[in-house]
N, C-alpha and C positions, 0 to 999 in steps of 0.2 A: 351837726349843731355846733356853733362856732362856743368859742370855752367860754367868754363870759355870761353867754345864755344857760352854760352846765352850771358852773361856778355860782351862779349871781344869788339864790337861796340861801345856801349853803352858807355864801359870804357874807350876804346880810345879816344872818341871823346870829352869826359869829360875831360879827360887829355891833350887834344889841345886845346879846350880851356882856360882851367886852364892856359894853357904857352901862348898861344894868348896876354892874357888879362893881363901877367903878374904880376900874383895870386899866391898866394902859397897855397899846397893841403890840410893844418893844416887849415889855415884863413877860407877854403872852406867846411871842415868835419865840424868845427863849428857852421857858419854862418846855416848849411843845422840840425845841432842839432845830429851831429854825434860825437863820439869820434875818435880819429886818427886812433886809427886802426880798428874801425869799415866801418871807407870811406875806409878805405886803403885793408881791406876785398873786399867791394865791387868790386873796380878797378883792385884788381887781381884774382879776380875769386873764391878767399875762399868764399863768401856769394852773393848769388841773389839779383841782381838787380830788385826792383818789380815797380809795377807805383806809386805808394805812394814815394817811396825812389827818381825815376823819377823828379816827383814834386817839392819834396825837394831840390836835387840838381838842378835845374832849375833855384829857387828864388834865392838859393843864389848866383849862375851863371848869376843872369840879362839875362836869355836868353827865349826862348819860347820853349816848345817841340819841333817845327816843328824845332828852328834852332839846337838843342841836336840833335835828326834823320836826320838831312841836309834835310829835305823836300825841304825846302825853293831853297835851292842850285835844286834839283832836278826839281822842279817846272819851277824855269827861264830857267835849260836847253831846259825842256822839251817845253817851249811855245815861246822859241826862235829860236826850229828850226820846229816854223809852218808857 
């Protein structure tokens, strides 16, 4: 599976929130201990997103894995049409 097919989830929804929360994606490579164009690799698919990198942008996201992979969103759908 070529990286930006791995990537492309992951980096989307990084990037929505990133504009959600009205954040800029420099303030976010930093906070997460990245250089700009090392985030900016990740998000467009020149470099693997791994779980470790995951993590990282998480903290500096205030967010939780489950809400990065939209679990959470998938979760309420799924236990509100029981």
């Amino acid at each position: 599976m070529p990286i930006p097919e791995f990537n492309a989830p992951v980096a989307e929804r990084v990037q929505q929130i990133i504009h959600d929360k009205g954040m800029k994606q420099l303030a976010i490579a930093q906070k997460a201990g990245y250089s700009e164009g090392a985030f900016s690799a990740m998000l467009t698919g020149r470099r693997v997103i791994k779980a470790q990198d995951v993590e990282r942008i998480c903290r500096a996201l205030d967010v939780t894995p489950n809400e990065l992979f939209c679990f959470e969103n998938e979760l309420a759908r799924t236990e509100g049409s029981k």
